[in-house]
C-alpha positions as CSV (number, residue, x, y, z in Angstrom):
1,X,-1.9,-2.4,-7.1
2,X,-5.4,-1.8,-5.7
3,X,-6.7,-4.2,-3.4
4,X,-8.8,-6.3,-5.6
5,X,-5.4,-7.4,-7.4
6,X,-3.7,-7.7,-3.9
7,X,-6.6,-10.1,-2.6
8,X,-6.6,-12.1,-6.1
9,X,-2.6,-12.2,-6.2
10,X,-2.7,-13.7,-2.8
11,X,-5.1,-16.0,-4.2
12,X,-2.3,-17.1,-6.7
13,X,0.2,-17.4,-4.3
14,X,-1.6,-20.2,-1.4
15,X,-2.5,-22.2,-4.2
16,X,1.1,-22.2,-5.2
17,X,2.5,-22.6,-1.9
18,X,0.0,-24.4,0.4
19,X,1.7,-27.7,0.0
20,X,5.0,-26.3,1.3
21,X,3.8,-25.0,4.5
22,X,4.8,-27.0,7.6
23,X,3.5,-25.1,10.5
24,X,1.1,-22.6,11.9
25,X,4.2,-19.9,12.1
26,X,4.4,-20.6,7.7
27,X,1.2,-19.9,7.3
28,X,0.8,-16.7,9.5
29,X,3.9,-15.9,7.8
30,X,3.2,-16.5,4.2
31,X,-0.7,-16.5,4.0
32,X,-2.2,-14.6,6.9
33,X,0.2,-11.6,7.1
34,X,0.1,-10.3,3.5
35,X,-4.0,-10.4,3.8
36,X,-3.4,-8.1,7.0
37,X,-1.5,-6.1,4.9
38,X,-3.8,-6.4,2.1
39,X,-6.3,-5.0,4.5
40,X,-4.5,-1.9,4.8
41,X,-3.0,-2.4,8.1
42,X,1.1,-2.1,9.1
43,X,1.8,-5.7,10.6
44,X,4.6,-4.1,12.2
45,X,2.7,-1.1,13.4
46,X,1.7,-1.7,17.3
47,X,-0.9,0.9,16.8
48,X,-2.4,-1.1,14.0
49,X,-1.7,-4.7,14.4
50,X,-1.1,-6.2,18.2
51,X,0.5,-9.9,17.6
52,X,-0.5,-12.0,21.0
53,X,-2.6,-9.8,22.5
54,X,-3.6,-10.6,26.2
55,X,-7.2,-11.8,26.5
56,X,-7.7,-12.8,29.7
57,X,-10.6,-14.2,31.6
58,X,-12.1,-14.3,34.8
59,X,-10.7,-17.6,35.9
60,X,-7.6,-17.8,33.3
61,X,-4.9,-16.0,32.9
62,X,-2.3,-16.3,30.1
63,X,-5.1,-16.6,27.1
64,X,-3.4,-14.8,23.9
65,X,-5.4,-13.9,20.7
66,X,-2.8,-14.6,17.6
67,X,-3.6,-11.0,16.3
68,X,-5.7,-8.0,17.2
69,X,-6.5,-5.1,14.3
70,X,-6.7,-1.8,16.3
71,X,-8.5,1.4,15.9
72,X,-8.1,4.1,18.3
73,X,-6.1,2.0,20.5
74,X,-8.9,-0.4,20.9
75,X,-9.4,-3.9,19.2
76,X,-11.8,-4.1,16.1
77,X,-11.0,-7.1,15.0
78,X,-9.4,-10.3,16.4
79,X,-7.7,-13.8,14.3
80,X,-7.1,-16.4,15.4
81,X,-4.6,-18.4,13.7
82,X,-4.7,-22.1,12.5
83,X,-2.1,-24.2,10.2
84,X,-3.5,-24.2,6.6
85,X,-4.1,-27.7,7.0
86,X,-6.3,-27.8,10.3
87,X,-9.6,-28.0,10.4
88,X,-11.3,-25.0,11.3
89,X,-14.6,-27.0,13.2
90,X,-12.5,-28.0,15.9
91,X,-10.9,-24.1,17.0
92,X,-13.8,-22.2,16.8
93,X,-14.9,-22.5,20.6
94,X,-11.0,-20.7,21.0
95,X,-12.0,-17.8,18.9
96,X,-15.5,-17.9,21.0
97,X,-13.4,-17.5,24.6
98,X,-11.1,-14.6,23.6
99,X,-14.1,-12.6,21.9
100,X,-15.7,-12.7,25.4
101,X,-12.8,-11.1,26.9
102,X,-12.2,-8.4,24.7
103,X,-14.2,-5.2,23.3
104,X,-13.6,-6.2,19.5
105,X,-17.3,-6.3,17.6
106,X,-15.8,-8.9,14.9
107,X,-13.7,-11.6,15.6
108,X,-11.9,-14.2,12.4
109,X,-11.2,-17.7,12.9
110,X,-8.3,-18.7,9.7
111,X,-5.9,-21.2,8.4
112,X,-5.0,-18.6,5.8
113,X,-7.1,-20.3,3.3
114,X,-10.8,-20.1,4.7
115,X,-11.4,-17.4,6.6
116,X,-14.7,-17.3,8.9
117,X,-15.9,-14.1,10.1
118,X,-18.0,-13.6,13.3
119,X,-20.0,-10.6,15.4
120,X,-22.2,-10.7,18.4
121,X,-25.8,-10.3,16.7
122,X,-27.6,-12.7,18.8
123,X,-26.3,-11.7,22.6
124,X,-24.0,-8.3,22.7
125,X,-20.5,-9.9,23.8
126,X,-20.9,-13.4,23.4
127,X,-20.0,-14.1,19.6
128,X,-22.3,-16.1,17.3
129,X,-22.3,-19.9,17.0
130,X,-22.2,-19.7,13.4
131,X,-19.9,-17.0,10.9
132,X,-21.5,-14.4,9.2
133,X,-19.3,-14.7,6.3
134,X,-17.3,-16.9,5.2
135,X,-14.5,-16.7,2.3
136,X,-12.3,-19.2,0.4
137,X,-8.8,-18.4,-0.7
138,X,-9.3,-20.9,-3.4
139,X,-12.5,-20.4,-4.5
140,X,-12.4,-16.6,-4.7
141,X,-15.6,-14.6,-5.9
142,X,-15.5,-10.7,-6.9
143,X,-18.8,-10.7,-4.3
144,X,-15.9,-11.8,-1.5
145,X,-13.5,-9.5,-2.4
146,X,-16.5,-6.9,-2.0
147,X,-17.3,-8.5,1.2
148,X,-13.2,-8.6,2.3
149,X,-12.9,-4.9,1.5
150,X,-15.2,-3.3,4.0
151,X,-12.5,-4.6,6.4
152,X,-9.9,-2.4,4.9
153,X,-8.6,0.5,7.0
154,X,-9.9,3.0,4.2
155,X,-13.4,1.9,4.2
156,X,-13.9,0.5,7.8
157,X,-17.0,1.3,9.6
158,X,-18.6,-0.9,12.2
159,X,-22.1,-0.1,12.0
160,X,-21.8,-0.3,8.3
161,X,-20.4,-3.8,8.6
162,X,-22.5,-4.6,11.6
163,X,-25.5,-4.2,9.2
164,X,-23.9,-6.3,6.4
165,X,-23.5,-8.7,8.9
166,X,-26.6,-9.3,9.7
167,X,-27.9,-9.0,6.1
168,X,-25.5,-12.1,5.0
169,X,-26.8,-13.9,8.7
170,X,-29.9,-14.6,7.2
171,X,-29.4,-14.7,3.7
172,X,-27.2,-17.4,4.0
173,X,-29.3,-19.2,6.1
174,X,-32.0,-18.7,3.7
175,X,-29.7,-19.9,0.4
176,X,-28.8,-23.1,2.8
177,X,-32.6,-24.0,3.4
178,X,-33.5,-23.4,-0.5
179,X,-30.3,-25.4,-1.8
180,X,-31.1,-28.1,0.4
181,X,-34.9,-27.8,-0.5
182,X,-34.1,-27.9,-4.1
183,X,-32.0,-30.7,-3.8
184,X,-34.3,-32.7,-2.1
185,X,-37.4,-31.4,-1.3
186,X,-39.0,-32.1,2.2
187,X,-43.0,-32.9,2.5
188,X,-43.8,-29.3,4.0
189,X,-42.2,-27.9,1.1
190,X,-44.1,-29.8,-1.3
191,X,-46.9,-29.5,0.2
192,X,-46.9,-25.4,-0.3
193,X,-47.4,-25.9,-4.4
194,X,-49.6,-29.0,-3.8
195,X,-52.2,-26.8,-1.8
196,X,-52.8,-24.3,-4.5
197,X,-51.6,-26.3,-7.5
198,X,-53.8,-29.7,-6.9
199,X,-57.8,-29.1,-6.5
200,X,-59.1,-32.6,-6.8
201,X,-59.3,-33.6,-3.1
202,X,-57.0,-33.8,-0.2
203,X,-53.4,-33.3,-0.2
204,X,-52.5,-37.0,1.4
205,X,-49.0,-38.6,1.4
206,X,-49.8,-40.2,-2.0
207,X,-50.1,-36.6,-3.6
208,X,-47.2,-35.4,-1.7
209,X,-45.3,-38.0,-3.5
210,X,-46.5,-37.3,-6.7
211,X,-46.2,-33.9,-6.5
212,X,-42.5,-34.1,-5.4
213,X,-40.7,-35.2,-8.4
214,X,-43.1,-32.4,-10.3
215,X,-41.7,-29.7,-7.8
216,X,-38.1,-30.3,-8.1
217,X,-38.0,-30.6,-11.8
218,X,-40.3,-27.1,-12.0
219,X,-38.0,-25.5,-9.8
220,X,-35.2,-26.5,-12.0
221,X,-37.0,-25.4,-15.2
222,X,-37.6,-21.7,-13.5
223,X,-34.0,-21.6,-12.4
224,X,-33.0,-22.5,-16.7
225,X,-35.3,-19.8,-17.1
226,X,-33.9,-17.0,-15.4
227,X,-30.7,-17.8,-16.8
228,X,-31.6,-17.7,-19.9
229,X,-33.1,-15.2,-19.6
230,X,-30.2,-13.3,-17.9
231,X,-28.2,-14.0,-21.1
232,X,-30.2,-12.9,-23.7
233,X,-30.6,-9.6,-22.1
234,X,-26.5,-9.4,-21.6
235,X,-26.3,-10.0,-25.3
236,X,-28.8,-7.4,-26.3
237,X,-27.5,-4.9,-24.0
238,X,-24.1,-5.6,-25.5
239,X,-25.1,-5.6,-29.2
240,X,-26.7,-1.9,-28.3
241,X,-22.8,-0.6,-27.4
242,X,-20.9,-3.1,-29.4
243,X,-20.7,-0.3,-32.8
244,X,-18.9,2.2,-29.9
245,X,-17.2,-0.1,-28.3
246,X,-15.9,-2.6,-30.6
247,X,-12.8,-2.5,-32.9
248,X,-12.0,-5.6,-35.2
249,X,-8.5,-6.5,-36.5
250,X,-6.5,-3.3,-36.9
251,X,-9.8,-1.0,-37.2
252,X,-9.6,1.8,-34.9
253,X,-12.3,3.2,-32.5
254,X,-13.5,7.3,-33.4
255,X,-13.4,8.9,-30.2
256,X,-14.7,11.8,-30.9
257,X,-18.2,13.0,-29.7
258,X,-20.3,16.1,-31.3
259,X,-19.9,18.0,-27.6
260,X,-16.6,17.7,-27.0
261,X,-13.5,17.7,-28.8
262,X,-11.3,16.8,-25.7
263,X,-8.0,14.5,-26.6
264,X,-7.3,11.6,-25.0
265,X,-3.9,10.8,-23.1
266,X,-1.3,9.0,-25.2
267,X,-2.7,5.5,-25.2
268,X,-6.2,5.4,-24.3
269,X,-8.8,5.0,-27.6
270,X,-12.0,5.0,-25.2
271,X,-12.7,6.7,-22.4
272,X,-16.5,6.3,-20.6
273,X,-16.7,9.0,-18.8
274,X,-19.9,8.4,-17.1
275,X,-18.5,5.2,-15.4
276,X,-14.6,5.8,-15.7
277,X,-14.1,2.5,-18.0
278,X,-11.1,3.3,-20.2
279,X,-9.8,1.1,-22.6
280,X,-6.4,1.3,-23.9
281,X,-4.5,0.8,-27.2
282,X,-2.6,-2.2,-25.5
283,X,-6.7,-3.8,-24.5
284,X,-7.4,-3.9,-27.8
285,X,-4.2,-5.6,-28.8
286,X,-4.7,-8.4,-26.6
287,X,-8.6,-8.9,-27.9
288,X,-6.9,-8.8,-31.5
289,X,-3.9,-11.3,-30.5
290,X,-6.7,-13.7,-29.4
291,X,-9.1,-13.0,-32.0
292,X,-6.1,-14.5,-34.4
293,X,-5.2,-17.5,-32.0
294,X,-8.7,-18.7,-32.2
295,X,-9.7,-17.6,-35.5
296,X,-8.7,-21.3,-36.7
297,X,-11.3,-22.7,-34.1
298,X,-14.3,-20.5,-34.2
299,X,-15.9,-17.6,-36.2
300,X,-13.8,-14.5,-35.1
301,X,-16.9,-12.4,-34.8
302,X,-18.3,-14.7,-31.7
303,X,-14.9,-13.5,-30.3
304,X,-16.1,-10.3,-28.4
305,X,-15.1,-7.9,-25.5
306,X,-16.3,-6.2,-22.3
307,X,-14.0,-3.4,-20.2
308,X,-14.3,-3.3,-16.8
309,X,-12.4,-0.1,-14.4
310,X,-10.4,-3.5,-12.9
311,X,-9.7,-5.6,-16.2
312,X,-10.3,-6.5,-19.5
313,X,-12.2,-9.6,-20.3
314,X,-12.6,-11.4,-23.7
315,X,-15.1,-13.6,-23.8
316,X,-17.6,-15.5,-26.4
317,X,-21.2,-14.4,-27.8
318,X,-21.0,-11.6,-25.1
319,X,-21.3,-13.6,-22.6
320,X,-20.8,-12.7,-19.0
321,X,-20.4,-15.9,-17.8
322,X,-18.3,-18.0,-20.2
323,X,-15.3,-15.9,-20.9
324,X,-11.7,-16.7,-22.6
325,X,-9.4,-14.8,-20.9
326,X,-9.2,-11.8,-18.6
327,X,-6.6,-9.0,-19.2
328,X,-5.0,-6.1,-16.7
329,X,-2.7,-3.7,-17.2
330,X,-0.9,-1.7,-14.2
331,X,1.5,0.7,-13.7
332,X,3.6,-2.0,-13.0
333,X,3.2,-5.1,-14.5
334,X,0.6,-6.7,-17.0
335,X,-0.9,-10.0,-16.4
336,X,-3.3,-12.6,-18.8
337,X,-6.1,-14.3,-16.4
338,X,-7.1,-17.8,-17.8
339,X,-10.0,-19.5,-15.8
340,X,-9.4,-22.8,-13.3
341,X,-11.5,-24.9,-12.1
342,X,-14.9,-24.4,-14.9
343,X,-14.7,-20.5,-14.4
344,X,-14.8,-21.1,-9.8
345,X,-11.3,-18.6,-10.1
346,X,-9.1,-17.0,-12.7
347,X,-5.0,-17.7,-12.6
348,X,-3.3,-14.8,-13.1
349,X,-0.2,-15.0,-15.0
350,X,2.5,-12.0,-15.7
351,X,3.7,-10.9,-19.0
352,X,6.0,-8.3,-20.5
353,X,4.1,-7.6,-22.8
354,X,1.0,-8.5,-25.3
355,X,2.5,-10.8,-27.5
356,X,3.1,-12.8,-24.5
357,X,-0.3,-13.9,-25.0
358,X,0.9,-16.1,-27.8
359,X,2.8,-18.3,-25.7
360,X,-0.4,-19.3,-23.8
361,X,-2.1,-20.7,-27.1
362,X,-3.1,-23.9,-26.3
363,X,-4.4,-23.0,-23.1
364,X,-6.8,-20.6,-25.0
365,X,-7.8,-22.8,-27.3
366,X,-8.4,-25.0,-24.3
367,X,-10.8,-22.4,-22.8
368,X,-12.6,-21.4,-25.9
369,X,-14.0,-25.1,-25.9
370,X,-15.0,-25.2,-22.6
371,X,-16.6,-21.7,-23.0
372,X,-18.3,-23.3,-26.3
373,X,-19.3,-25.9,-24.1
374,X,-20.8,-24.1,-21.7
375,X,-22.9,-21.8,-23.6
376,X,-24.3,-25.0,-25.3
377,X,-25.6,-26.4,-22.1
């Protein structure tokens, strides 16, 4: 299992579980512990993972950070642990105290379901006020798991993550300032586009207010825009591979090329060799198992497909966006992923095998609405 399906499996799990856990022990147990391990690390290893590790200061003695990941027998990366139901605004000045007192560049404040990660960018030493990054268990983005994985043991480098750091810093200040100016736009903002968009006089309160409601609906006009626009260049760029790439019903796909006449291992009917995509005979059973569930609901040939090197995803009008169901198949087990929560995560669910995916009818059918839905709006 690589650690995309790790992170998303654990994903699964504290929305499954949250509910049961009584105390801060649980969730280091059950939530905390397995994303350690997730990370790469041996929780059981001393010269990986210190539980309790002294940080003492100056004038106190005693002060105990809930875990410590080492490198080179020196802490990279402190946690500081939190019940999965405590609020994380009241603990960070904790997290604050023990960075101080130790050598570790990156320090994480968690209840096992948010995680909050801070560096020193402002003042060497003395940990930012506000977290660099911060992730959601339940409300898990691929861009996170990106963000998660330069953690890992395999691809850890500080400077590397130093720099990201400071990257998100200010983007996601930015993001704040433009969400909350597009909301609600303030008078400075307006007046920006009223300087060099009105040319009858002086910009006074009176034209600020007129201009404001003319702002905000222009900036949600552009935004429509872009995603439009952003979806008729997925389709066409999926129309231009879609004769290669797609098979319908029980038609197969050639894959042979006129330089090479390589065969392909028992199972696979694609392979991309450019960007390592293969898609297998069982894929392609799963698109065509759907295809028939939904056949009854919509025209089968809106019913398309897009491989990626993690999963399979079947989705509508070839659509990035609105999608029916994702599919992934490992050494070990298979699983169907059905979105939650209008397409904010995907629950995974195991199967033996494809024609598992006909017990999850109704929930497709479910899903193809909502996808309709969406692509209308």
């Amino acid at each position: 299992m690589d650690f995309k399906d790790q992170v998303v499996q654990l994903s699964d799990n504290i929305k499954k579980q949250k509910d049961k856990i009584a105390t801060e022990e649980a969730t280091k147990n059950a939530f905390i512990m397995p994303m350690i391990a997730a990370l790469g690390y041996d929780v059981f290893n001393p010269f990986e993972v210190v539980p309790e590790m002294d940080c003492d200061l100056i004038k106190k003695k005693g002060e105990k950070i809930d875990y410590a990941i080492m490198k080179d027998e020196n802490p990279i990366l402190l946690i500081e642990c939190k019940h999965c139901k405590q609020d994380l605004n009241l603990h960070d000045t904790q997290l604050q105290k023990y960075f101080v007192a130790s050598k570790a560049r990156f320090g994480v404040l968690t209840n096992g379901i948010e995680y909050r990660f801070y560096t020193d960018l402002e003042k060497i030493n003395i940990m930012d006020e506000k977290p660099f990054l911060v992730v959601n268990m339940l409300d898990l983005s691929d861009a996170d798991i990106e963000q998660l994985k330069k953690f890992h043991k395999s691809y850890y480098n500080e400077e590397d993550v130093l720099s990201t750091a400071n990257e998100l810093k200010y983007t996601t200040e930015i993001k704040s300032i433009l969400n909350n100016e597009f909301a609600s736009p303030t008078a400075e903002f307006v007046r920006f586009f009223a300087r060099q968009a009105y040319t009858s006089g002086q910009i006074t309160s009176k034209v600020i207010d007129m201009f404001t409601p003319l702002v905000k609906k222009s900036i949600t006009s552009v935004i429509n825009d872009i995603i439009s626009d952003r979806l008729n260049t997925a389709i066409k760029n999926s129309e231009q591979t879609s004769d290669s790439l797609q098979t319908i019903d029980n038609t197969s796909i050639n894959t042979s090329t006129e330089d090479t006449e390589e065969k392909l291992p028992d199972g696979v009917v694609y392979m991309d060799k450019e960007s390592g995509v293969v898609t297998t005979q069982e894929e392609l059973d799963a698109y065509n198992i759907v295809r028939s569930i939904l056949r009854k609901s919509v025209d089968v040939s809106r019913i398309t497909y897009k491989d990626y090197k993690s999963y399979f995803v079947v989705n509508i009008d070839n659509s990035q966006w609105f999608w029916i169901c994702r599919v992934s198949i490992g050494a070990r087990k298979k699983q169907i992923g059905i979105p939650a929560d209008q397409y904010k995560s995907c629950e995974w669910i195991q199967i033996d095998n494809m024609d598992d995916i006909f017990k999850y009818a109704d929930r497709l059918e479910e899903v193809l609405k909502m996808a309709i839905k969406s692509c209308e709006h």
